[in-house]
C-alpha positions as CSV (number, residue, x, y, z in Angstrom):
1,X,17.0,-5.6,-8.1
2,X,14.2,-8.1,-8.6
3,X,11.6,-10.8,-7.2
4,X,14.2,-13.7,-8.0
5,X,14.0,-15.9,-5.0
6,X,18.2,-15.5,-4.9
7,X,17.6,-12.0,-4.7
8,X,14.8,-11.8,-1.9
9,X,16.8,-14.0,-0.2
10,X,18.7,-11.6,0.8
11,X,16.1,-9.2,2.5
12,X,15.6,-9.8,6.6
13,X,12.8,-12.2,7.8
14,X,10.0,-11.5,8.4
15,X,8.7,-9.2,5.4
16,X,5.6,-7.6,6.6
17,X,5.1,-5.4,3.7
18,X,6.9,-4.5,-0.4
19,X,6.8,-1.1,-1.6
20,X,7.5,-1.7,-5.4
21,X,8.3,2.0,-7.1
22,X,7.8,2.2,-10.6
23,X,8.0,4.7,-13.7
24,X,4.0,4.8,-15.4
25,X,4.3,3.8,-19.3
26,X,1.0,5.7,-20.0
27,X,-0.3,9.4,-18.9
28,X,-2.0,9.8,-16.1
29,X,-5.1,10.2,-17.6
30,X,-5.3,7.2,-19.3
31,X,-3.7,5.5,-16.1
32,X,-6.4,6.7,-13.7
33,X,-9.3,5.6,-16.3
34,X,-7.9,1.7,-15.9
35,X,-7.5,2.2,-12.0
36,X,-10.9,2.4,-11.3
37,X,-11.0,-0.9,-9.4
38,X,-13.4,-3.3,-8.9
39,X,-15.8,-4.0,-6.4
40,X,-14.9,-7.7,-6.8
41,X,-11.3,-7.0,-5.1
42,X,-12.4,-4.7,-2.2
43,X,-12.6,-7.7,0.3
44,X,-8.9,-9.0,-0.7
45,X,-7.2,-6.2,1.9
46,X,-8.5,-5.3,5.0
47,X,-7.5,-1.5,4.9
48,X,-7.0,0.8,1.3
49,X,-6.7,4.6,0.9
50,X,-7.8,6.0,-2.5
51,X,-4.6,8.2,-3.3
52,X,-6.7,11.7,-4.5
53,X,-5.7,14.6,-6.0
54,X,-4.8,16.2,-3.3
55,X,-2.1,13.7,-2.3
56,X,-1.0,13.5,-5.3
57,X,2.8,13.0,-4.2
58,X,2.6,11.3,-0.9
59,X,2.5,7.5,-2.7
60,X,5.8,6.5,-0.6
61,X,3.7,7.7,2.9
62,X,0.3,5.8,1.5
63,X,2.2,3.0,0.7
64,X,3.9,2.7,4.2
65,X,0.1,3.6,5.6
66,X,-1.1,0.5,3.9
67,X,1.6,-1.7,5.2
68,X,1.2,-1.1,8.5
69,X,-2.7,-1.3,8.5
70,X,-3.1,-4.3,6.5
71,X,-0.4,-6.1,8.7
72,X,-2.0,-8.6,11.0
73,X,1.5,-8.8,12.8
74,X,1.6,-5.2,13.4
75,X,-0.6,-3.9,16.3
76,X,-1.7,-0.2,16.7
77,X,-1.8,1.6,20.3
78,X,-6.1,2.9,20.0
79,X,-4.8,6.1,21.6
80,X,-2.5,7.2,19.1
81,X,-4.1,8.8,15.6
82,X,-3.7,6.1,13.2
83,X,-4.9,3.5,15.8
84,X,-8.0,5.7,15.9
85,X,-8.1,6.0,12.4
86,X,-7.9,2.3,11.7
87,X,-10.7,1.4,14.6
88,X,-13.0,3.3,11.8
């Protein structure tokens, strides 16, 4: 597994969205006092969702959220709930 451009290669065209899973080398804690962001880098996505506490295992499903809602090539029906949600 990797980003070597033999590897990727070998994934189907188009790629509308990566998921990359990986282990954290520093607690939580300390992980979520770097993570703060920066108001800078809130215009480079169209679409984010702060994971919170509450969510606190549903990365895989945020992830896929972001995906889709920061796809241009991926268009949302406005009745459904996350087409509602994105028109926000």
């Amino acid at each position: 597994f990797g980003f070597d451009e033999d590897l990727l290669a070998f994934i189907p065209q188009p790629v509308l969205g990566i998921i990359v899973c990986y282990e954290r080398l520093i607690p939580k804690s300390q992980y979520r006092e770097q993570d703060k962001g920066s108001p800078d880098n809130y215009d480079k996505v169209a679409w984010y969702m702060h994971q919170s506490g509450t969510l606190d295992n549903a990365c895989g499903i945020i992830a896929c959220i972001h995906a889709i809602m920061n796809c241009p090539l991926v268009t949302l029906d406005p009745s459904t709930t996350l087409g509602t949600y994105k028109q926000r």
